[in-house]
C-alpha positions in Angstrom: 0.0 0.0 0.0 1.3 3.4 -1.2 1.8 6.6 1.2 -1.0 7.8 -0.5 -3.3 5.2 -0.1 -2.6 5.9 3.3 -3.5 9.5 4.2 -6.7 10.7 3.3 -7.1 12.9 -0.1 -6.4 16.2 -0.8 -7.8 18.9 -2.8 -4.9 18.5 -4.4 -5.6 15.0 -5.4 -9.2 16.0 -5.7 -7.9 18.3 -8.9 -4.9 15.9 -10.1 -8.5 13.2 -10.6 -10.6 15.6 -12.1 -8.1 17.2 -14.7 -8.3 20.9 -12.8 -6.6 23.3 -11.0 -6.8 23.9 -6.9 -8.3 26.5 -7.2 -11.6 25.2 -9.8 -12.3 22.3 -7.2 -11.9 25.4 -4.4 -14.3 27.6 -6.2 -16.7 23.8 -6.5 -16.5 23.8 -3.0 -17.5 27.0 -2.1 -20.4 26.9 -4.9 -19.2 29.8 -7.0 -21.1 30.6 -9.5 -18.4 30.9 -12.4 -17.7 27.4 -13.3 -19.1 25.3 -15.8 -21.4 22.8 -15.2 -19.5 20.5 -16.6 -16.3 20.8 -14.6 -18.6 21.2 -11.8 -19.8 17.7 -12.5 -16.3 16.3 -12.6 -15.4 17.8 -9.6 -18.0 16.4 -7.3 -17.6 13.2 -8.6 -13.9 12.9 -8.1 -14.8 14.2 -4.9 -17.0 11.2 -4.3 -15.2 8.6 -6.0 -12.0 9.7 -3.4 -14.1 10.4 -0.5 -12.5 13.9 0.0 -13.4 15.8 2.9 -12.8 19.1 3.6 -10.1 20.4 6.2 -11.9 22.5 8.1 -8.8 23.3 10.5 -6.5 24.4 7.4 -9.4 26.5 5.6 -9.8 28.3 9.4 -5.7 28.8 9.2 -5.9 30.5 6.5 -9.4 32.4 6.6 -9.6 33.3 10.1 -13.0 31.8 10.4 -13.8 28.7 11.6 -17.4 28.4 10.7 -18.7 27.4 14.1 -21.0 28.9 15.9 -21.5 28.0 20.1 -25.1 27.7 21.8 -25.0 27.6 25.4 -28.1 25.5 26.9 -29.8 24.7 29.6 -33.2 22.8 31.0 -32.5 20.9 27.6 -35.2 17.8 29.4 -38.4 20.8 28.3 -40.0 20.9 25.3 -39.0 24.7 24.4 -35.7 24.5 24.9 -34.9 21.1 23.5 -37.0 22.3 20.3 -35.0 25.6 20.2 -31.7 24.0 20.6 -32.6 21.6 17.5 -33.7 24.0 15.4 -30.6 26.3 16.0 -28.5 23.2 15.1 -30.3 23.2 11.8 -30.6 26.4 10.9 -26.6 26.3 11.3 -26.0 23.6 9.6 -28.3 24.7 6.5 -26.0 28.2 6.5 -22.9 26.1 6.6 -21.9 26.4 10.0 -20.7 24.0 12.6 -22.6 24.3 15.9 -20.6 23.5 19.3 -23.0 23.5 22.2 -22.0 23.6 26.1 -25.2 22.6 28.2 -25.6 24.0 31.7 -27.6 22.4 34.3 -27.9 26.4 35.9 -27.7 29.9 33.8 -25.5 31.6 36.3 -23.3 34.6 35.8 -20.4 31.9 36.8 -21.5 29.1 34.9 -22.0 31.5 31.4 -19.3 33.2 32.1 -17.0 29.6 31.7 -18.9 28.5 29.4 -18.2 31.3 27.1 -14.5 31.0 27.8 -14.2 27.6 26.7 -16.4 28.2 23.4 -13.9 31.3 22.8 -10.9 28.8 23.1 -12.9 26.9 21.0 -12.7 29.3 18.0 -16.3 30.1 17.8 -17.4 33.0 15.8 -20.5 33.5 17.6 -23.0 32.8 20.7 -26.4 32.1 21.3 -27.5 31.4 24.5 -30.9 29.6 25.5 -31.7 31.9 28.3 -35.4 31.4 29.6 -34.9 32.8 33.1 -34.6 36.8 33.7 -31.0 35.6 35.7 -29.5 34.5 33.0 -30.6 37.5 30.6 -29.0 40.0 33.2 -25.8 38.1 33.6 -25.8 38.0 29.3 -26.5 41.6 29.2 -23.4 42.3 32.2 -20.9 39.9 31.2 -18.2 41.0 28.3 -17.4 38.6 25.0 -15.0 38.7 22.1 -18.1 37.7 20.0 -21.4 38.7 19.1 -23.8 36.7 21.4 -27.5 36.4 20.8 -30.0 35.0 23.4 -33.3 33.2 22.1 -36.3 32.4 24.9 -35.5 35.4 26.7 -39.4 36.7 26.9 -40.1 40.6 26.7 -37.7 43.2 28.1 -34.3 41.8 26.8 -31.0 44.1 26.7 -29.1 42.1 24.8 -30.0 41.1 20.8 -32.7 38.3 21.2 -35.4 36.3 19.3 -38.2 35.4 21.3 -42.0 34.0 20.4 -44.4 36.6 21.6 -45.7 34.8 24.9 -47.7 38.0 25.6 -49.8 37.2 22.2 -50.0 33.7 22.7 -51.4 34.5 25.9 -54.5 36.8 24.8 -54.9 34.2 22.1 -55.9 31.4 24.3 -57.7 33.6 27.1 -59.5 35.4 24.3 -60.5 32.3 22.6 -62.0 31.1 26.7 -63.6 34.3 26.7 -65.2 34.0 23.3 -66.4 30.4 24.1 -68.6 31.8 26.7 -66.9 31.3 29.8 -67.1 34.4 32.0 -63.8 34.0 33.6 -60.2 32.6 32.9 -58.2 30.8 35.8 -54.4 30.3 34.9 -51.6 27.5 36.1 -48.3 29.4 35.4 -45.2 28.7 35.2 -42.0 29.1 37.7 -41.7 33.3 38.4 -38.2 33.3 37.3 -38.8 32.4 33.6 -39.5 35.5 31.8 -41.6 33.7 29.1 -44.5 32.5 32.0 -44.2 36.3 33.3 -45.2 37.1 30.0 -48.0 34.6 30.1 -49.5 35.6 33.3 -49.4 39.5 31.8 -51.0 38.7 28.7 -53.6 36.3 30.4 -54.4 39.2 32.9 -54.3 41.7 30.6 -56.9 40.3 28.1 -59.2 39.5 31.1 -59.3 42.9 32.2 -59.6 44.2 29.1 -62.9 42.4 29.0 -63.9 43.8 32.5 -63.5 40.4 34.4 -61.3 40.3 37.6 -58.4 38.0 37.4 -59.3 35.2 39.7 -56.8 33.3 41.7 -53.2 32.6 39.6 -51.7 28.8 40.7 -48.1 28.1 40.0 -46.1 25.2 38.5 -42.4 23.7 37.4 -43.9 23.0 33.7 -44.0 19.1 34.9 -46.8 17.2 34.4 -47.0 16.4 38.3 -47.3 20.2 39.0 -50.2 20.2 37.2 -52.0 17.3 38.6 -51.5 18.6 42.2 -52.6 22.2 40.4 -56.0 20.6 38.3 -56.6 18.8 42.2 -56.9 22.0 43.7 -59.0 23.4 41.1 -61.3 20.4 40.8 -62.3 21.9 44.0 -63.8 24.7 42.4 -65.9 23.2 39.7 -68.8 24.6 40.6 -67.9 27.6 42.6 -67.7 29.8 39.0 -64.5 27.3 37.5 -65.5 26.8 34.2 -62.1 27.2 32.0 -58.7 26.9 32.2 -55.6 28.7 30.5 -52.5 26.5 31.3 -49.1 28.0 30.6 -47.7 24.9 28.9 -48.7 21.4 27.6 -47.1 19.0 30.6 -48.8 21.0 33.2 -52.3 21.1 30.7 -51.9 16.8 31.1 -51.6 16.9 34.8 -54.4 18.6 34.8 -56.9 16.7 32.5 -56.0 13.6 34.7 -56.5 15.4 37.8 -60.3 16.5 36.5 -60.8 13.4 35.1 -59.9 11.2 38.1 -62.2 13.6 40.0 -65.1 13.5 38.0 -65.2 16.7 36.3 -65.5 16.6 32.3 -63.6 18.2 29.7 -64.7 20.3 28.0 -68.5 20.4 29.2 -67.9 21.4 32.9 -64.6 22.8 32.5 -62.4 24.2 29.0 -58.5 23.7 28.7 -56.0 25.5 26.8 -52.4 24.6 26.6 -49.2 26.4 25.8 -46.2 24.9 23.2 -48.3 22.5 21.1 -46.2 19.3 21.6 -46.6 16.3 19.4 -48.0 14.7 21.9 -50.9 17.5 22.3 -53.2 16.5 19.6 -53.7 12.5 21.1 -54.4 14.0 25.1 -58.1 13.2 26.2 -59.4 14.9 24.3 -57.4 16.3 22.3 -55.8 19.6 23.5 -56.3 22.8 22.1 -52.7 25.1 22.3 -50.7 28.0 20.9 -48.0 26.7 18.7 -44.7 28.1 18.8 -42.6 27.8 15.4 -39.6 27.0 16.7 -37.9 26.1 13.2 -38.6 29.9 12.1 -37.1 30.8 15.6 -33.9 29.0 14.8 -33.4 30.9 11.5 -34.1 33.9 12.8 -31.1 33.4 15.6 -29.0 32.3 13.0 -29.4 35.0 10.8 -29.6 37.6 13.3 -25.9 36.1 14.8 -24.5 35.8 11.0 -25.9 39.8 10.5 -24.1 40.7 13.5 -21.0 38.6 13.1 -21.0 40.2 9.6 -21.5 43.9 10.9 -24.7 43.8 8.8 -27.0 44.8 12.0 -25.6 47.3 14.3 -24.7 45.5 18.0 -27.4 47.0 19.9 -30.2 45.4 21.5 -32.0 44.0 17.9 -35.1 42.4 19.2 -37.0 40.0 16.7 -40.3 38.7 17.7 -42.3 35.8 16.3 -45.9 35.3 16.4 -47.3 32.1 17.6 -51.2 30.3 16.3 -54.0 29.4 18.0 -54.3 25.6 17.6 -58.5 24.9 18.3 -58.7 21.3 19.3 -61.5 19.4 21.5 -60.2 20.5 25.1 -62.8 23.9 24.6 -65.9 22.7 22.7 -67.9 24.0 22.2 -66.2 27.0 20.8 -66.5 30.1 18.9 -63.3 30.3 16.9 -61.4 33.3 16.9 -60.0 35.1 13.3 -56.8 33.3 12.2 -57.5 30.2 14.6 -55.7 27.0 13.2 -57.4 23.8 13.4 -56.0 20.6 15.2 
């Protein structure tokens, strides 16, 4: 067996098979537009046939860019987050880019802080940090990085660039959509007070109901688990009867705690009591019944990071505090028949 049998190709050898210079199968590789289709052809099958892959460490040598990008993660177990850091990882990869990720188990000014040391050794070019709890935002906003940094899940209020779903609007949605139903008041299971997004929740829950002239009635609290909700729809099976006739839940795993804990104590849904979600998981659609939600589009969520990242690592946007905001949907399912659909309302 030769020495080159041995190592793996170059794009040297790439061009040496393919009858062209370096720099054609360089300007194949990078997809330029001036080379014929033919030679193009050549090239990518050479490429094939050899089972060339590209040096990644020599083309950062000699570009200064590495083409990877760092996402710093945490409570990657929940829906929203796990969604978010999956979509980020192919939204990356669809704009060429490498993603490294550190996961955290807490977003603390200490822990961020080291982890955005070790992605800076790592060469990154760029940072976008998963950052649902207000703690986390301040510490983004206070500590100082080599590299743009974007934070996604951050809710309302951000001082650092951020792309967020509008929790405030999914909100109204789904206590509108209640109100509109018939039901004269709204209660709501929230999420933990130290995630922004379920601050946003309860504001635009409360907001729509006193927009409508109803007084907020008691708020419960949960830790997004299915088991919080249980021990939440317990307590409010209590009050089936006592004016309880709907329910605005601040996400999905809570909403299923709560259907069993009606169910196991004898209170129908929806005739004695509606329920509305929050996330729109996969599993939503087969609950009993069937849950209606606000979806969040996480996919557009992680092209809009990207891009916003790739804009300021380009000096395309302006490093201030560039805030994009995506709109969620109404997903109408059998939790709140009967119903009177809202404009715009998706169906299950």
């Amino acid at each position: 067996m030769t020495h080159s049998q041995l190592r793996p190709p170059t794009m040297a050898d790439v061009a040496r098979q393919a009858g062209v210079s370096h720099q054609t199968v360089s300007r194949v590789l990078g997809d330029h537009p001036n080379v014929r289709d033919e030679t193009r052809a050549r090239v990518l099958r050479a490429i094939e046939e050899m089972g060339y892959r590209r040096n990644f460490s020599a083309r950062a040598l000699a570009t200064r860019r590495t083409r990877t990008l760092g996402v710093v993660a945490s409570n990657t177990t929940l829906y929203g987050p796990a969604s978010t850091l999956f979509a980020l990882e192919e939204a990356a990869r669809a704009e060429g880019y490498l993603v490294s990720t550190v996961s955290l188990r807490r977003l603390t000014m200490e822990t961020l802080s080291e982890a955005l040391d070790r992605l800076s050794e790592g060469g990154v070019e760029g940072v976008i940090a998963i950052a649902p709890q207000r703690s986390a935002v301040e510490a983004l906003a206070e500590l100082r990085h080599p590299f743009p940094v974007v934070a996604v899940g951050t809710g309302s209020g951000a001082e650092v660039p951020s792309v967020n779903v509008d929790q405030n609007l999914g909100a109204r949605l789904a206590t509108g959509h209640l109100l509109a139903a018939g039901h004269r008041r709204v209660w709501h299971l929230a999420g933990p007070e130290d995630w922004q997004e379920a601050v946003d929740r309860v504001d635009g829950w409360r907001a729509t109901l006193e927009a409508a002239d109803v007084e907020p009635p008691m708020l419960l609290r949960g830790d997004w688990s299915p088991l919080s909700g249980y021990r939440a729809g317990q307590e409010l099976a209590g009050w089936v009867g006592r004016g309880l006739t709907a329910v605005f839940v601040a996400n999905d795993q809570m909403a299923l705690g709560v259907l069993r804990a009606l169910r196991e104590a004898g209170v129908r849904t929806p005739q004695d009591v509606a329920v509305a979600g929050f996330d729109d998981i996969p599993e939503s659609e087969f609950f009993a019944p069937p849950l209606t939600t606000v979806r969040q589009d996480f996919a557009t969520v992680g092209k809009r990071s990207i891009a916003l990242l790739l804009d300021l690592i380009e000096g395309r946007t302006p490093s201030g505090t560039s805030q994009v905001s995506i709109e969620p949907q109404l997903v109408v399912r059998a939790s709140t028949f009967p119903y009177l659909p809202l404009p715009g309302a998706a169906p299950g």
